[in-house]
N, CA, C and O atoms as a DFTB+ gen file, in Angstrom:
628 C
 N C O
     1  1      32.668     -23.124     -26.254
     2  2      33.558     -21.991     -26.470
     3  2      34.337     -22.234     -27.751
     4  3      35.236     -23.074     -27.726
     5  1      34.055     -21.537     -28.926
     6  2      34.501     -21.583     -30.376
     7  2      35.592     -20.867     -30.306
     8  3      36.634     -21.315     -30.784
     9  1      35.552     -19.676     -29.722
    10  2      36.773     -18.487     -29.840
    11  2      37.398     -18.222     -28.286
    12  3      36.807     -18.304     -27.209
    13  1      38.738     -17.891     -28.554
    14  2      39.251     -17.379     -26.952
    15  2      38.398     -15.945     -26.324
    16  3      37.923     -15.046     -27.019
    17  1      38.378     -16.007     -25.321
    18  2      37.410     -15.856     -23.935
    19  2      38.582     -14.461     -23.487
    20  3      39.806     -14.591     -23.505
    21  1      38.129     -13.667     -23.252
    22  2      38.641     -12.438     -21.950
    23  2      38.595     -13.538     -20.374
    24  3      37.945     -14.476     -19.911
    25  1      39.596     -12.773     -20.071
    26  2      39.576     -13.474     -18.579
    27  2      38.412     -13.131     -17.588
    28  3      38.297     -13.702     -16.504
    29  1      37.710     -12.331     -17.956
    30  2      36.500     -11.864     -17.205
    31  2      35.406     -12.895     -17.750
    32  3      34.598     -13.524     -17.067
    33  1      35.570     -12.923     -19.180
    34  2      34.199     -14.232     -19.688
    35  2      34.484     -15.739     -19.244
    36  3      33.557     -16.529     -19.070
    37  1      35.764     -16.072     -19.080
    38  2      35.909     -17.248     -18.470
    39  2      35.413     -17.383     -17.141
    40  3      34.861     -18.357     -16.629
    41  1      35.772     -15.929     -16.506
    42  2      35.459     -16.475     -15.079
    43  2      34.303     -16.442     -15.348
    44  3      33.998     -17.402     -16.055
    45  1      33.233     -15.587     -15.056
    46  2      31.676     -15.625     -15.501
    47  2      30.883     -16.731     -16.335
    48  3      29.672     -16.774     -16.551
    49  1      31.859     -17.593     -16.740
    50  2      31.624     -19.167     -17.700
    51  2      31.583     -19.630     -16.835
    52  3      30.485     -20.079     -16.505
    53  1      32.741     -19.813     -15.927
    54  2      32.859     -20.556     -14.418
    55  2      31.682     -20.365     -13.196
    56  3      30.990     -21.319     -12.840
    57  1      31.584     -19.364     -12.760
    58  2      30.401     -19.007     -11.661
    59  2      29.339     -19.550     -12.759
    60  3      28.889     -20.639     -12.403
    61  1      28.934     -19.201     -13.708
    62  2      27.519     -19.907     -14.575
    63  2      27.523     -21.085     -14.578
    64  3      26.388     -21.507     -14.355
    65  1      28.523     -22.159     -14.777
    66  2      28.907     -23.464     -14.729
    67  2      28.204     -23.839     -13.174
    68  3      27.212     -24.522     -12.921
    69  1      28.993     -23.219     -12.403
    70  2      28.751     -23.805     -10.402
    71  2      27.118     -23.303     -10.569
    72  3      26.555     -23.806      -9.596
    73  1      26.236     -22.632     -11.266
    74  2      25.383     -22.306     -10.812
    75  2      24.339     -22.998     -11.659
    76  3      23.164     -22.934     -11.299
    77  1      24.716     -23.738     -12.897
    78  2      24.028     -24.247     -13.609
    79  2      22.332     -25.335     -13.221
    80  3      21.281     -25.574     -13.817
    81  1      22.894     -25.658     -12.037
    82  2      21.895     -26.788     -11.886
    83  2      21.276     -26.238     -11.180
    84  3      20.402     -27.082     -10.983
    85  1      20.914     -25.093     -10.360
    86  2      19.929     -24.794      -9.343
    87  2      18.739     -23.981     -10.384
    88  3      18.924     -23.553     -11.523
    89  1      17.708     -23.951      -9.706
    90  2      16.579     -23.368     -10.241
    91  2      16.687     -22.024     -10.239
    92  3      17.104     -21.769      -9.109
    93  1      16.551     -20.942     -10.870
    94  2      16.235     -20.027     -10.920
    95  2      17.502     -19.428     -11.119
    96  3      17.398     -18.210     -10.976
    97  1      18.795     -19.826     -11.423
    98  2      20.284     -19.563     -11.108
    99  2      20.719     -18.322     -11.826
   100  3      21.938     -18.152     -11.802
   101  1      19.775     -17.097     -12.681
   102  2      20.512     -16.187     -12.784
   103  2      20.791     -15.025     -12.058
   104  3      21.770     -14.385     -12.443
   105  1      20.059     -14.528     -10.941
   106  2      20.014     -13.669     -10.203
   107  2      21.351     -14.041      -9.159
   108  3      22.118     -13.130      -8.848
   109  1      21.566     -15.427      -8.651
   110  2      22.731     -15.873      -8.076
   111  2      24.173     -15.587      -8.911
   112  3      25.276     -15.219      -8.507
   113  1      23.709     -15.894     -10.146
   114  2      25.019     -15.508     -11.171
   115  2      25.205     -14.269     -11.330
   116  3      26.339     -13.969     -10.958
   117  1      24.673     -13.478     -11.677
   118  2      24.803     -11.889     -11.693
   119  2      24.975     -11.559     -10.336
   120  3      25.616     -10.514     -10.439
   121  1      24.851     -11.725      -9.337
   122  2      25.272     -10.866      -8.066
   123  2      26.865     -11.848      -8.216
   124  3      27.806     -11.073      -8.044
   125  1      27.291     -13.125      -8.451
   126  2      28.135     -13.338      -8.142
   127  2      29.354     -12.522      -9.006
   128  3      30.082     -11.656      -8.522
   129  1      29.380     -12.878     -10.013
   130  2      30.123     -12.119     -11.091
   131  2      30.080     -10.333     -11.146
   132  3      30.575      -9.954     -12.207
   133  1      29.664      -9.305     -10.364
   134  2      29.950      -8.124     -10.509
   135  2      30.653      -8.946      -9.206
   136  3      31.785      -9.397      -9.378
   137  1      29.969      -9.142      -7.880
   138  2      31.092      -9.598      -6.716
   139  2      32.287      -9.625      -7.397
   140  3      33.119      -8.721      -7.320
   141  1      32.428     -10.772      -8.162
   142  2      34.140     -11.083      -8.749
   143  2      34.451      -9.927      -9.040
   144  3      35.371      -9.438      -8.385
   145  1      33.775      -9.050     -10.163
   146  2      34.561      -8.264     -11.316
   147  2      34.340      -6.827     -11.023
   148  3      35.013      -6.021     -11.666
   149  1      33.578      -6.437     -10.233
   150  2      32.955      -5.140      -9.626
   151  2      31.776      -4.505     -10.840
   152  3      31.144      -3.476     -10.605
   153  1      31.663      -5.035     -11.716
   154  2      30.438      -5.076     -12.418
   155  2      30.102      -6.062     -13.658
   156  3      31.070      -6.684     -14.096
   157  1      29.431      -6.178     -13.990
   158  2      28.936      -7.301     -15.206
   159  2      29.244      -6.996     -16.798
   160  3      28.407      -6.822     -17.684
   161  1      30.694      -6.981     -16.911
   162  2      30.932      -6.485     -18.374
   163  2      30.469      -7.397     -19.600
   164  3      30.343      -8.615     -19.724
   165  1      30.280      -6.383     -20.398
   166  2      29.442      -6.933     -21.807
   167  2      29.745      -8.087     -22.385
   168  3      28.856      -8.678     -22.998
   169  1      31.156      -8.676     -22.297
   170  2      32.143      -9.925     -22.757
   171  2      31.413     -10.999     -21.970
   172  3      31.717     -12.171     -22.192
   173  1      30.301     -10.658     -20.900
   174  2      30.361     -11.932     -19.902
   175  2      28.671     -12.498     -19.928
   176  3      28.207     -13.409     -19.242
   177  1      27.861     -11.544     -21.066
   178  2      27.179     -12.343     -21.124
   179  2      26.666     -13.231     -22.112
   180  3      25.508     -13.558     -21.854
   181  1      27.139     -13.750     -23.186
   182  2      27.405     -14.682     -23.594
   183  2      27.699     -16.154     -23.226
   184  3      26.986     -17.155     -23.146
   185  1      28.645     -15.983     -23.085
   186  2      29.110     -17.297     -22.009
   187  2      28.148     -17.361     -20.647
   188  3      28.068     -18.558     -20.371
   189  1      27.524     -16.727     -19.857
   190  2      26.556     -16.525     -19.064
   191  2      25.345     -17.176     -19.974
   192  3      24.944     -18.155     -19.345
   193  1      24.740     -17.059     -20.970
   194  2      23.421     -17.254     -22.081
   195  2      23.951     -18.480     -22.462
   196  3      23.190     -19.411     -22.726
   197  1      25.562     -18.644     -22.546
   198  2      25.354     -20.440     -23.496
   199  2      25.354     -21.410     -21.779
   200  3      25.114     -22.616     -21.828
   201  1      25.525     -21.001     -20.934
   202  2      25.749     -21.819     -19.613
   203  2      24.329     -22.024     -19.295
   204  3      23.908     -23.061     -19.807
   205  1      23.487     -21.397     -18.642
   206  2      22.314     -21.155     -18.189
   207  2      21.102     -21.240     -19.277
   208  3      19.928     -20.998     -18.994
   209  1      21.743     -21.757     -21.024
   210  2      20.583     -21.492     -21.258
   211  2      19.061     -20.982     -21.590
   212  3      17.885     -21.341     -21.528
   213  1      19.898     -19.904     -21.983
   214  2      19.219     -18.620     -21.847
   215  2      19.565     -17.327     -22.925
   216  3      20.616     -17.357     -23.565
   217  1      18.802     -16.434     -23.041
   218  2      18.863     -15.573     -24.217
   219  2      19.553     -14.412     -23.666
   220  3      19.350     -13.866     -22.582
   221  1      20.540     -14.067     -24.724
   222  2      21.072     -12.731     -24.279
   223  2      19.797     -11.846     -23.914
   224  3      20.060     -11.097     -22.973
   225  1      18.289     -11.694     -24.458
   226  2      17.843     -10.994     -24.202
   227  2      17.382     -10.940     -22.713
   228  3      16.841      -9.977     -22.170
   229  1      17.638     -11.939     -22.241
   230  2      16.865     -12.232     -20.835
   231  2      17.393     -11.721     -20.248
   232  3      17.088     -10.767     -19.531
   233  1      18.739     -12.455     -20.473
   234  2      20.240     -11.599     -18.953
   235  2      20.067     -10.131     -19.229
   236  3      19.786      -9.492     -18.214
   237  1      20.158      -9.459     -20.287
   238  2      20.326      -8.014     -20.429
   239  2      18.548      -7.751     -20.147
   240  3      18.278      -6.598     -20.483
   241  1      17.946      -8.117     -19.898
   242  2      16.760      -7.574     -19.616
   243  2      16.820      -7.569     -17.771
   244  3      16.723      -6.492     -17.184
   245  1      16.947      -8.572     -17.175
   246  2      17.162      -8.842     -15.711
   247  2      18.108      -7.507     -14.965
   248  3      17.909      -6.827     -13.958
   249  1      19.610      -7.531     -16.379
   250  2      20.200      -6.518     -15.602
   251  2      19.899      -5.695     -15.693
   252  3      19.968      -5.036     -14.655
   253  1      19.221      -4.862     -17.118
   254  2      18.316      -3.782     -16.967
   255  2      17.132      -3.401     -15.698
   256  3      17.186      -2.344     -15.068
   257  1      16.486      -4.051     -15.554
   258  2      15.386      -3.993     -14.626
   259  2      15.783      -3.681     -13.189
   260  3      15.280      -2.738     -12.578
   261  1      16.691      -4.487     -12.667
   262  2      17.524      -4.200     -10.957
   263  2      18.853      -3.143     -11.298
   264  3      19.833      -3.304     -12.026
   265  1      18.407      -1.951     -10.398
   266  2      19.208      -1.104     -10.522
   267  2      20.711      -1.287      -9.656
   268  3      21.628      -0.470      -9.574
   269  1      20.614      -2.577      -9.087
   270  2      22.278      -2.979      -8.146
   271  2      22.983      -3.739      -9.475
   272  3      24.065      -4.315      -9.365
   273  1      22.462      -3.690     -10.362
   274  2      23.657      -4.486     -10.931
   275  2      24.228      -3.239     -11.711
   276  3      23.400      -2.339     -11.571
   277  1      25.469      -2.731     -12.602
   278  2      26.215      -2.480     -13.164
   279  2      26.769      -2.771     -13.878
   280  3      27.461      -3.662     -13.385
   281  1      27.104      -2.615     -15.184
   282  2      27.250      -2.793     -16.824
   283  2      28.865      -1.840     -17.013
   284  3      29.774      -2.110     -17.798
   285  1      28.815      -0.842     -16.143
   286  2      30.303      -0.155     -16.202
   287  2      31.109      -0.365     -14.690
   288  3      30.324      -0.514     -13.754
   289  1      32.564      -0.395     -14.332
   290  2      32.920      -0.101     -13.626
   291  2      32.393       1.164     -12.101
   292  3      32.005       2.313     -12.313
   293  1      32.467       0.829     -11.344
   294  2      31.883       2.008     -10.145
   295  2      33.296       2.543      -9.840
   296  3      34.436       2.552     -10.306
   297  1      32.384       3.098      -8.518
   298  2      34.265       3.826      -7.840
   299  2      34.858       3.096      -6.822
   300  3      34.038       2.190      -6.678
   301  1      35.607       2.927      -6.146
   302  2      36.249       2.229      -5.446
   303  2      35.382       2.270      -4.583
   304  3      34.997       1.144      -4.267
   305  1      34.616       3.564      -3.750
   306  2      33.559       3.464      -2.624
   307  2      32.124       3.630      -3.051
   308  3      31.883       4.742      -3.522
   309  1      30.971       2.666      -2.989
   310  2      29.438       2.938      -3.182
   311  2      28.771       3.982      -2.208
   312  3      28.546       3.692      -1.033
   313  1      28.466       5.208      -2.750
   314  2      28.057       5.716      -1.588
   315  2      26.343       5.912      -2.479
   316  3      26.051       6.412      -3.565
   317  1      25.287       5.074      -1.113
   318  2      23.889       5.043      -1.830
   319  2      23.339       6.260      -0.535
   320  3      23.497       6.205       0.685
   321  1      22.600       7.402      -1.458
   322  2      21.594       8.126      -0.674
   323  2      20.397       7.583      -0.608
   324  3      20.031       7.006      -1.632
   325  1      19.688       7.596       0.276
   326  2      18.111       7.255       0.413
   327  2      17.232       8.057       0.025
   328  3      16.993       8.978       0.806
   329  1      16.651       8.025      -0.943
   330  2      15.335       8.649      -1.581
   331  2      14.110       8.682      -1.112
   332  3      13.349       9.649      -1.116
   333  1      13.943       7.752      -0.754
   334  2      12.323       7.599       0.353
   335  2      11.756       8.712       0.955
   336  3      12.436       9.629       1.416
   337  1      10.021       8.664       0.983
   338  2       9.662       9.731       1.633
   339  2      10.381      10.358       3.351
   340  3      11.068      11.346       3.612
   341  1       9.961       9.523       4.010
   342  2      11.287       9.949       5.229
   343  2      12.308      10.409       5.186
   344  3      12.358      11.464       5.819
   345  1      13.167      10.137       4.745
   346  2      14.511      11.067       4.388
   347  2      14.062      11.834       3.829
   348  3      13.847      12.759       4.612
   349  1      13.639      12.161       2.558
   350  2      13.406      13.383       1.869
   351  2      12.535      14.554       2.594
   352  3      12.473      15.738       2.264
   353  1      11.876      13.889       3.681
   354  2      11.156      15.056       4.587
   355  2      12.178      15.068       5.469
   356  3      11.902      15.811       6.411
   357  1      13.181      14.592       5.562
   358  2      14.445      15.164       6.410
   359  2      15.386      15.699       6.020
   360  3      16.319      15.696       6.822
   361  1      15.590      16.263       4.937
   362  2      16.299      16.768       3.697
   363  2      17.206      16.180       2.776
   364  3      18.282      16.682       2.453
   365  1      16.647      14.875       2.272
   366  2      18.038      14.080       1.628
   367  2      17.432      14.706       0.339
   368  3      17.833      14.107      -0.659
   369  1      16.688      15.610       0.096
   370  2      17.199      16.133      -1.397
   371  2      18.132      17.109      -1.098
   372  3      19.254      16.872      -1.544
   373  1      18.020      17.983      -0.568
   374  2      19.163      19.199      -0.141
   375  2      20.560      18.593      -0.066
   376  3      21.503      19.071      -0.696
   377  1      20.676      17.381       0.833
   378  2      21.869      16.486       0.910
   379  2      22.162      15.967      -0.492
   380  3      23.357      15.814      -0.747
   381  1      21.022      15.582      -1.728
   382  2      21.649      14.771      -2.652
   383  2      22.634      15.699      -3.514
   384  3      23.646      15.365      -4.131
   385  1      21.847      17.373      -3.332
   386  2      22.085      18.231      -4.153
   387  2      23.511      18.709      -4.082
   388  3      24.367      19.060      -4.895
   389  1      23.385      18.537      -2.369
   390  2      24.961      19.085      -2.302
   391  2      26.232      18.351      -2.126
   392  3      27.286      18.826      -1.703
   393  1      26.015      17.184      -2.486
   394  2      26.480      16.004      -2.692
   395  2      26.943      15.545      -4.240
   396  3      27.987      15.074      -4.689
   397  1      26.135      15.776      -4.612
   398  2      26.373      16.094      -6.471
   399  2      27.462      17.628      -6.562
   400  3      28.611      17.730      -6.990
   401  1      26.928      18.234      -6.220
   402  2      28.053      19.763      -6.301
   403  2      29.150      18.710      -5.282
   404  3      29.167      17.539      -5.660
   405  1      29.612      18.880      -4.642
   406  2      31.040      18.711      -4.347
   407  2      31.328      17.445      -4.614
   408  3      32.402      17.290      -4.034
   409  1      30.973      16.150      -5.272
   410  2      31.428      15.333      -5.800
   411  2      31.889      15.538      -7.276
   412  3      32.669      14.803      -7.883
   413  1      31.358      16.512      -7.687
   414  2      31.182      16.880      -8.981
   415  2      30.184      15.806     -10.448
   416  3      30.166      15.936     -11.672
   417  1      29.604      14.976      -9.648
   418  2      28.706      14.173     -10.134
   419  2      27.123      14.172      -9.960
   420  3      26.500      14.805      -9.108
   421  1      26.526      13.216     -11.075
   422  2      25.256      13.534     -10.687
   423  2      24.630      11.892     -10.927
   424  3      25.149      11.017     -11.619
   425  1      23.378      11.802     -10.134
   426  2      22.854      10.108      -9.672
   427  2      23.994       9.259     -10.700
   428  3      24.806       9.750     -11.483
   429  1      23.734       7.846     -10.391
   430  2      24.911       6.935     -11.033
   431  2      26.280       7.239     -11.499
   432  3      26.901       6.347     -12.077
   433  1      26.854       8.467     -11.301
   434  2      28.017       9.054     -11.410
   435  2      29.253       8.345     -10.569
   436  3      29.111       7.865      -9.444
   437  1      30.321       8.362     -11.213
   438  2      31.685       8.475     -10.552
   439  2      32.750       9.460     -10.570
   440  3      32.979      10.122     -11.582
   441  1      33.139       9.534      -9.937
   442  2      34.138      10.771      -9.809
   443  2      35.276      11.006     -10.461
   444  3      35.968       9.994     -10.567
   445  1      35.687      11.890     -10.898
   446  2      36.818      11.592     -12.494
   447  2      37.675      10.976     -11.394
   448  3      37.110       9.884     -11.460
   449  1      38.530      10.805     -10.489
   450  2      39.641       9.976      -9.909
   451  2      38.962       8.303      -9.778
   452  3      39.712       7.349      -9.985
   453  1      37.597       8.102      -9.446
   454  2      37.313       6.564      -9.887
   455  2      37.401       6.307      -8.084
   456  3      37.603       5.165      -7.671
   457  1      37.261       7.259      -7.284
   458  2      37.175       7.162      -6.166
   459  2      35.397       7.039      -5.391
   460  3      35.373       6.442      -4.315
   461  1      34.541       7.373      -5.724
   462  2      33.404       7.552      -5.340
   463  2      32.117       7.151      -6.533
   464  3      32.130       7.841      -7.553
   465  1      30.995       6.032      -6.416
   466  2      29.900       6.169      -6.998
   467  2      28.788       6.735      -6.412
   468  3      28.555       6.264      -5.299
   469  1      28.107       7.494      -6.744
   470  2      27.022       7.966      -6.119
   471  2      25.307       7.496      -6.837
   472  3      24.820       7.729      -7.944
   473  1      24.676       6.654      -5.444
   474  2      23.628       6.455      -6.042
   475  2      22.666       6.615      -5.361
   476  3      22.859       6.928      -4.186
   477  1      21.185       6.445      -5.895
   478  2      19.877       7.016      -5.065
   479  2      19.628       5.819      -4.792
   480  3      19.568       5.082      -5.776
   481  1      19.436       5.292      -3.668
   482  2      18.458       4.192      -3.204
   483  2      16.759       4.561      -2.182
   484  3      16.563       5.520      -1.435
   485  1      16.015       3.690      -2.442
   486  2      14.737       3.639      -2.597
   487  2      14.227       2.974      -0.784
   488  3      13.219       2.314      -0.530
   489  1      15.192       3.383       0.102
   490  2      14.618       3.435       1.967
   491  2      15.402       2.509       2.033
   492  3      15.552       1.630       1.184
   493  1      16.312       2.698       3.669
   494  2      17.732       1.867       3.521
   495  2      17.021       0.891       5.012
   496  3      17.659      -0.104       5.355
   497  1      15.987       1.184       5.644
   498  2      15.391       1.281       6.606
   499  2      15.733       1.942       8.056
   500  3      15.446       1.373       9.109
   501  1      16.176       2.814       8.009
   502  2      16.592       3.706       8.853
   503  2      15.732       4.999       8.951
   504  3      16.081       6.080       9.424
   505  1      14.318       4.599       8.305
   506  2      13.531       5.707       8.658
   507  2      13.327       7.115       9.343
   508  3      13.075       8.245       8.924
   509  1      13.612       6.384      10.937
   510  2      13.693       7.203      12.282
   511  2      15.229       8.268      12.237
   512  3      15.327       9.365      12.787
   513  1      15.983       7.778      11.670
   514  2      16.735       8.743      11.481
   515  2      17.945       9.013       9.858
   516  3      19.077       8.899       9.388
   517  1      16.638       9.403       9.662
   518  2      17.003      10.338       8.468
   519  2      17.379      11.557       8.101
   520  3      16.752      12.132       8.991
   521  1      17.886      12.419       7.523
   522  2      18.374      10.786       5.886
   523  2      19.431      10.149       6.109
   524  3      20.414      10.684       6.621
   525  1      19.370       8.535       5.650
   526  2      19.889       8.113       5.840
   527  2      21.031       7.856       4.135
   528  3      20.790       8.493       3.110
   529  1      22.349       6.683       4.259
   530  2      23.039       6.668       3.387
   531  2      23.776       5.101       3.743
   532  3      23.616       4.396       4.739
   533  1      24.426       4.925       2.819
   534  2      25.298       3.767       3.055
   535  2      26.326       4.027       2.324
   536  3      26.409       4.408       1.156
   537  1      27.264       3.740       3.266
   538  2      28.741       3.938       2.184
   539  2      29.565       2.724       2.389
   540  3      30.043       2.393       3.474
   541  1      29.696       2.103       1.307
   542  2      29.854       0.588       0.536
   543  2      28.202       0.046       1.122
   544  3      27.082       0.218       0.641
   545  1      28.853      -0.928       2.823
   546  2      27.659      -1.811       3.070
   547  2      27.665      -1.208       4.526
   548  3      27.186      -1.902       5.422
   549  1      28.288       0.315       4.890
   550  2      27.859       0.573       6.219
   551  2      27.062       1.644       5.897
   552  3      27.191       2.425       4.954
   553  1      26.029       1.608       6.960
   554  2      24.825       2.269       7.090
   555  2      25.241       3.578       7.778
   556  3      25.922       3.529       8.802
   557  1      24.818       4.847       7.198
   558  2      25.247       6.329       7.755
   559  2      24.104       6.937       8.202
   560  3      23.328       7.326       7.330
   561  1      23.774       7.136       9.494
   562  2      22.134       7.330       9.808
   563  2      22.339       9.410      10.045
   564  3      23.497       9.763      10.266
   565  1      21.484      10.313       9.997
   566  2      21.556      11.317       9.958
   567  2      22.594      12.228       9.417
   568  3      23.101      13.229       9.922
   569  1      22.783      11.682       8.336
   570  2      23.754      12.070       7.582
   571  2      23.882      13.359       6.932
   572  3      22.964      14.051       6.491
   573  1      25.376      13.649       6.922
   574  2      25.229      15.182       6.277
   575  2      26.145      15.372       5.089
   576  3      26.928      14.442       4.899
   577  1      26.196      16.277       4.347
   578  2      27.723      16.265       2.958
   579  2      28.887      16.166       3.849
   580  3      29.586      15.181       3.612
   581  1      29.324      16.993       4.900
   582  2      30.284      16.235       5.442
   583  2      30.766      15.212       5.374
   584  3      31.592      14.705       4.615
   585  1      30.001      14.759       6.559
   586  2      30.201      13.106       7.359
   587  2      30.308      12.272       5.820
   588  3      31.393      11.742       5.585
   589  1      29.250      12.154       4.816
   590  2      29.355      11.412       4.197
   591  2      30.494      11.679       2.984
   592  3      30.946      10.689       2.407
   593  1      30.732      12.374       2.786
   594  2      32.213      12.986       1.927
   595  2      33.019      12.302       2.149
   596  3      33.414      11.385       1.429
   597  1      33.623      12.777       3.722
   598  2      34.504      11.954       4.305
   599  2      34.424      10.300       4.188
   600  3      35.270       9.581       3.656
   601  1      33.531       9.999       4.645
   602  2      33.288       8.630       4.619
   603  2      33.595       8.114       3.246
   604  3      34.628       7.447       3.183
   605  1      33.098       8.235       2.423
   606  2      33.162       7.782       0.882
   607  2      34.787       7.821      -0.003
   608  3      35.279       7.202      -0.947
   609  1      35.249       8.979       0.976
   610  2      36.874       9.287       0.044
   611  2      37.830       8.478       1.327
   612  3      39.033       8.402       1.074
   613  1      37.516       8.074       2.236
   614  2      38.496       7.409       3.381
   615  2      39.535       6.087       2.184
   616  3      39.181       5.536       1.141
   617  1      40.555       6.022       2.793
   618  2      40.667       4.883       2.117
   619  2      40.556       3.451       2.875
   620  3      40.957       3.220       4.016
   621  1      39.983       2.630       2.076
   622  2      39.805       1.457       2.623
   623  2      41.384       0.218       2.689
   624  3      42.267      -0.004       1.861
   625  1      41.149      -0.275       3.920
   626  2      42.680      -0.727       4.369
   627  2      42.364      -1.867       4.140
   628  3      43.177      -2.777       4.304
């Protein structure tokens, strides 16, 4: 470290440091560091590339490729729709649609208050009753714009 560090690149120096010696340690580092920071800001991969060893192009290629990681801030609540054929023969496009209209967003969106992200996920396994959703890490099985509205703007205690 030549120059002073954002407090976000230090920490992300740190989790890269604890993760240095295991094999394969960037996929562990990137889930850990949005954990910390609620997403993987641009300051953090550097210090991530001189720890691990590795080319900025790699890390920014990894996070490119997996659509759970995040490069900007989300909203306080993840709300993921299920895209999969099953749901979508149960109407989670009709649901995504009207979900985008009253969020006022559209896929990877947040809501101008910074309250809600909305994203498409790819079968949550809840097949049998679809469509399904998750809002943060709870699973919303037959879900409707309602139910899931509500759910997503609740505040968390």
């Amino acid at each position: 470290m030549t120059r002073e560090e954002t407090p976000n690149a230090l920490r992300a120096r740190e989790i890269a440091a604890a993760h240095a010696g295991m094999d394969g340690p960037l996929l562990p580092v990137l889930h850990a560091v949005q954990h910390a920071l609620g997403h993987i800001p641009r300051e953090t991969l550097a210090p991530m590339a001189e720890e691990l060893d590795l080319s900025l192009a790699e890390i920014h290629g990894v996070i490119s490729f997996y659509p759970d990681f995040r490069t900007e801030p989300g909203g306080r609540r993840m709300l993921k729709l299920c895209r999969a054929e099953a749901c979508q023969a149960m109407g989670a496009e009709a649901l995504g649609d009207e979900l985008r209209a009253r969020l006022g967003v559209d896929w990877h969106g947040t809501t101008a208050d910074g309250a809600v992200t909305l994203e498409p996920v790819y079968c949550l396994g809840l097949c049998a009753c679809g469509p399904a959703a998750l809002v943060d890490e709870t699973p919303v099985a037959r879900a409707t714009p309602e139910r899931l509205e509500r759910l997503a703007r609740e505040v968390t205690g």
